[in-house]
ROPA-37376 format. One record per residue: residue in one letter; x, y, z of N, C-alpha, C, O in turn. Coordinates in Angstrom, 2 decimals. Layout:
% residues N
+---------+---------+---------+---------+---------+---------+---------+---------+---------+---------+---------+---------+---------+
| residuo |    n_c1 |    n_c2 |    n_c3 |   ca_c1 |   ca_c2 |   ca_c3 |    c_c1 |    c_c2 |    c_c3 |    o_c1 |    o_c2 |    o_c3 |
+---------+---------+---------+---------+---------+---------+---------+---------+---------+---------+---------+---------+---------+
|       A |       X |       Y |       Z |       X |       Y |       Z |       X |       Y |       Z |       X |       Y |       Z |
...
+---------+---------+---------+---------+---------+---------+---------+---------+---------+---------+---------+---------+---------+
//
This chain:
% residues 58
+---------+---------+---------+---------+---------+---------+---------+---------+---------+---------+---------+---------+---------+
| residuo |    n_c1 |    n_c2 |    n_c3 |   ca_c1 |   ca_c2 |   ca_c3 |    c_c1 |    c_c2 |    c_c3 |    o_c1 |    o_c2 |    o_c3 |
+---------+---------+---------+---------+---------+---------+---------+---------+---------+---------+---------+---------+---------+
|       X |   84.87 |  -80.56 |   30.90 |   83.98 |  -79.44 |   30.67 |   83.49 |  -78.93 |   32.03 |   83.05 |  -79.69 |   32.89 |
|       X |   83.60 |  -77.54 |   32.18 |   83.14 |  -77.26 |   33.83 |   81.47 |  -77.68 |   33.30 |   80.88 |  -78.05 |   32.29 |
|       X |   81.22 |  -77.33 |   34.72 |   79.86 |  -77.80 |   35.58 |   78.65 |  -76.50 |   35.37 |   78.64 |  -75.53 |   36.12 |
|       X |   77.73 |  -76.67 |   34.29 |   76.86 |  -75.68 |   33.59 |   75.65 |  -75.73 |   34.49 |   75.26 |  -76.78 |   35.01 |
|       X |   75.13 |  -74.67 |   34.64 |   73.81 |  -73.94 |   35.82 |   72.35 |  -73.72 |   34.78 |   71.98 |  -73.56 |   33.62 |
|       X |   72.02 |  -73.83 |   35.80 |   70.67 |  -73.67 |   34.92 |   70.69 |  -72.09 |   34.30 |   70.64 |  -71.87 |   33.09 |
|       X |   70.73 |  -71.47 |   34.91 |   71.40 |  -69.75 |   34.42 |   72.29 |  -69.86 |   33.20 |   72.32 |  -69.20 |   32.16 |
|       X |   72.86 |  -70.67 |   33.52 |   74.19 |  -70.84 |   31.55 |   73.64 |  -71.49 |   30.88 |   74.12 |  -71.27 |   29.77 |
|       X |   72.80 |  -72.29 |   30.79 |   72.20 |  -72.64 |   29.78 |   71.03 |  -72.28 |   29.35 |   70.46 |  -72.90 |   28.45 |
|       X |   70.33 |  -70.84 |   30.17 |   69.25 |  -70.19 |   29.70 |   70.09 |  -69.36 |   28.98 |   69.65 |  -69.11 |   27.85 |
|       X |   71.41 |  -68.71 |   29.32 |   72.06 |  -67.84 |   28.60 |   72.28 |  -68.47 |   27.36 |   71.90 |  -67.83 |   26.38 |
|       X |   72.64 |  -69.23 |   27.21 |   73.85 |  -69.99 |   26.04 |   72.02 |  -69.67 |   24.90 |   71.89 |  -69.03 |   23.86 |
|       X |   71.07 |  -70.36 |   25.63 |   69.34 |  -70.54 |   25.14 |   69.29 |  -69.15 |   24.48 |   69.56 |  -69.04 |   23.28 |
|       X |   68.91 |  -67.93 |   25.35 |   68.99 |  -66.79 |   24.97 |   69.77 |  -65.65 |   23.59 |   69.39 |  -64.97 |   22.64 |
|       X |   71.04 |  -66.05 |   24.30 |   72.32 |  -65.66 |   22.67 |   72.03 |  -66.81 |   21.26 |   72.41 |  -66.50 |   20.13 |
|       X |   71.48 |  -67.82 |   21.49 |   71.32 |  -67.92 |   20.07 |   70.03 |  -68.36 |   19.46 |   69.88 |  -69.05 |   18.45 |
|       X |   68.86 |  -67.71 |   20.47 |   67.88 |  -67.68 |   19.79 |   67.74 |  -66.16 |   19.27 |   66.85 |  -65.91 |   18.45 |
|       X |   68.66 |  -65.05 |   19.77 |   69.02 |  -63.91 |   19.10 |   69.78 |  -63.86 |   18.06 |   69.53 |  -63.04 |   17.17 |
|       X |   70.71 |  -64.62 |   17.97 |   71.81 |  -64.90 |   17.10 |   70.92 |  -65.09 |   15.59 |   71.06 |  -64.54 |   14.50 |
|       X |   69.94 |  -66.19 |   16.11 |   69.33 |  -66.53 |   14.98 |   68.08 |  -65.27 |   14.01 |   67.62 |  -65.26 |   12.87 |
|       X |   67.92 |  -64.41 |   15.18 |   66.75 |  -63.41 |   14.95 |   67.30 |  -62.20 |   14.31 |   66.78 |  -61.27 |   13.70 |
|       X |   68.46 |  -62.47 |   14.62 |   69.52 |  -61.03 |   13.96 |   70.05 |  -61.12 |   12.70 |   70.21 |  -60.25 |   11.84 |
|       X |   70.35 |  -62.54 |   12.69 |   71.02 |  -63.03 |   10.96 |   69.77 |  -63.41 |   10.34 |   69.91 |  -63.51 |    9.12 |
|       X |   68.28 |  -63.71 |   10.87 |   67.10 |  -64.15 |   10.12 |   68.07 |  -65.31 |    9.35 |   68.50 |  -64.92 |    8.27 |
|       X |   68.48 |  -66.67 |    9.74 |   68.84 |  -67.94 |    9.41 |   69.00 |  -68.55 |   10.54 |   69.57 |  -67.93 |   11.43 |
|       X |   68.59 |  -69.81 |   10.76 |   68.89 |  -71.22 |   11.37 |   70.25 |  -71.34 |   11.38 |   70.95 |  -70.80 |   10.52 |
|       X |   70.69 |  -72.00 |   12.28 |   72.24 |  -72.66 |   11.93 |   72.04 |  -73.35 |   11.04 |   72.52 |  -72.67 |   10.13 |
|       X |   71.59 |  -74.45 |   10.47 |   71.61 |  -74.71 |    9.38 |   71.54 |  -74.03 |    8.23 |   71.24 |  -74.63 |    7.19 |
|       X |   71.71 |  -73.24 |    8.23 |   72.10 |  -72.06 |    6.95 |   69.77 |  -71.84 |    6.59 |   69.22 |  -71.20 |    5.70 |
|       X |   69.46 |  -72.25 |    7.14 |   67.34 |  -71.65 |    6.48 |   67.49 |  -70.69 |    6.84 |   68.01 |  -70.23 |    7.85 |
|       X |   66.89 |  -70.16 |    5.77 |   66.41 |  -68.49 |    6.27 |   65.37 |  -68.42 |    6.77 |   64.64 |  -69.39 |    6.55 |
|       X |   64.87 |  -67.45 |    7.54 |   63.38 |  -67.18 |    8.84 |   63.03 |  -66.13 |    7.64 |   63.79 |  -65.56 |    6.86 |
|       X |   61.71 |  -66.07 |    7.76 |   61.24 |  -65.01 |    7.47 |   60.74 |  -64.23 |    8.59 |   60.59 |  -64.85 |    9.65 |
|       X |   60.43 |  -62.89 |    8.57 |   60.44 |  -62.00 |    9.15 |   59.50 |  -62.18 |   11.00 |   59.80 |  -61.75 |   12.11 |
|       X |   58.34 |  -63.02 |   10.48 |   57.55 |  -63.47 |   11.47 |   58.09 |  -64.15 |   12.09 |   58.06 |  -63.87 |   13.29 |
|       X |   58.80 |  -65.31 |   11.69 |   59.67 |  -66.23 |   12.27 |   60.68 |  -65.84 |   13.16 |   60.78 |  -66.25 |   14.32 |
|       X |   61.45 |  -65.01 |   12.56 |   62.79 |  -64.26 |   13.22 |   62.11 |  -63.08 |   14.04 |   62.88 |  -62.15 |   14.26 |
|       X |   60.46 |  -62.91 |   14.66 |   60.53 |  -61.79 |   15.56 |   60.22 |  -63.17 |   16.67 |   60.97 |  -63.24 |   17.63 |
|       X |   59.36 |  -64.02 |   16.56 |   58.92 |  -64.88 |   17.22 |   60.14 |  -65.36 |   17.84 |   60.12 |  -65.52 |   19.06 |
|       X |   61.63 |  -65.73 |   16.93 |   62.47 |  -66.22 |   18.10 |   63.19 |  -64.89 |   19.33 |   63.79 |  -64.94 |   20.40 |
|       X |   62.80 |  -64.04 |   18.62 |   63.66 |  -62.94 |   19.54 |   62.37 |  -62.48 |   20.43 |   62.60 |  -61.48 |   21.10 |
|       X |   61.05 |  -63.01 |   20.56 |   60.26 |  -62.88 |   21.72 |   60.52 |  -63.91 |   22.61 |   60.55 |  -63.70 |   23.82 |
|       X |   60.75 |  -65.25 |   22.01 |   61.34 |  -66.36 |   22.81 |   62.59 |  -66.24 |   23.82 |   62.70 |  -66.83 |   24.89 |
|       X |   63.80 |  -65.05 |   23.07 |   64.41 |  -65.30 |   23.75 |   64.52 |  -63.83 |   24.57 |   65.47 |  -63.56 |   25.29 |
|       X |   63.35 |  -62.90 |   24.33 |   62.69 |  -62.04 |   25.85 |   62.00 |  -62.57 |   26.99 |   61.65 |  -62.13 |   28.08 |
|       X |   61.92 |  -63.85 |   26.28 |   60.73 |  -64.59 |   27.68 |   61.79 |  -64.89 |   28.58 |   61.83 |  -64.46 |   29.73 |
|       X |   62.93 |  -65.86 |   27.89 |   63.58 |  -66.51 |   28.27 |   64.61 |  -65.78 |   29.40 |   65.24 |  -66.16 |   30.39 |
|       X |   64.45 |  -64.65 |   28.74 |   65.64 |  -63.20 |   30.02 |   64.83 |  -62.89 |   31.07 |   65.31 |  -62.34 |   32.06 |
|       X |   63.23 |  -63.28 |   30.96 |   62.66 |  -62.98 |   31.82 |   62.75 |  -63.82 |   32.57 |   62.67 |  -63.56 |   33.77 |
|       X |   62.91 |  -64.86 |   32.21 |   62.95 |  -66.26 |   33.31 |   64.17 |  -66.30 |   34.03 |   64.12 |  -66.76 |   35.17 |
|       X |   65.48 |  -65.83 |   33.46 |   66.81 |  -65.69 |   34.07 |   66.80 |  -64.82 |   34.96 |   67.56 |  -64.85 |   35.93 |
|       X |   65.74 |  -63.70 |   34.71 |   66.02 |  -62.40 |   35.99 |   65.11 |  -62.90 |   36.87 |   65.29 |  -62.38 |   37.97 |
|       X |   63.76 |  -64.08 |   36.89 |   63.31 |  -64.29 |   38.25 |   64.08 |  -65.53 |   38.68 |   63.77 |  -65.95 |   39.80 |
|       X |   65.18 |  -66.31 |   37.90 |   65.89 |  -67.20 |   39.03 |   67.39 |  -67.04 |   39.84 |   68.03 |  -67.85 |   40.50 |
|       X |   67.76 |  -65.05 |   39.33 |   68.60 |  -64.97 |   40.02 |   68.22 |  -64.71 |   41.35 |   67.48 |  -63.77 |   41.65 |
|       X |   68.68 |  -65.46 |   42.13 |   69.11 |  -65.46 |   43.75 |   68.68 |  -67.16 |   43.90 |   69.43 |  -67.90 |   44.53 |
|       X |   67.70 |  -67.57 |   43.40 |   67.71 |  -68.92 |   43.59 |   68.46 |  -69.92 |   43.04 |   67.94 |  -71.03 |   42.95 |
|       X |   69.51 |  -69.76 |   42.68 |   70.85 |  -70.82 |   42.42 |   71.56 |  -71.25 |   43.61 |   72.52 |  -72.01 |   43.52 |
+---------+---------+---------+---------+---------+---------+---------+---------+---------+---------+---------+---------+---------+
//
């Protein structure tokens, strides 16, 4: 398996705490309700925010 950055695994973090906010379900097949599924797609705005202040420091 190549060699994962802290940057790829905020990404990998990011795409499927959207993933999950877009289908409103868990991978485990639960459904979010609506509060639930905005809360992860603010999680994963924080989380883009955190990726755009650690580019250059890799």
């Amino acid at each position: 398996m190549p060699e994962l950055t802290i940057a790829d695994a905020l990404r990998l973090a990011i795409n499927a705490l959207r993933d999950v906010a877009e289908s409103r379900k868990m991978p485990s097949g639960v459904e979010l309700d609506d509060a639930t599924a905005e809360l992860h797609a603010s999680a994963a705005d924080v989380l883009d925010g955190s990726l755009e202040q650690l580019r250059g420091h890799e």
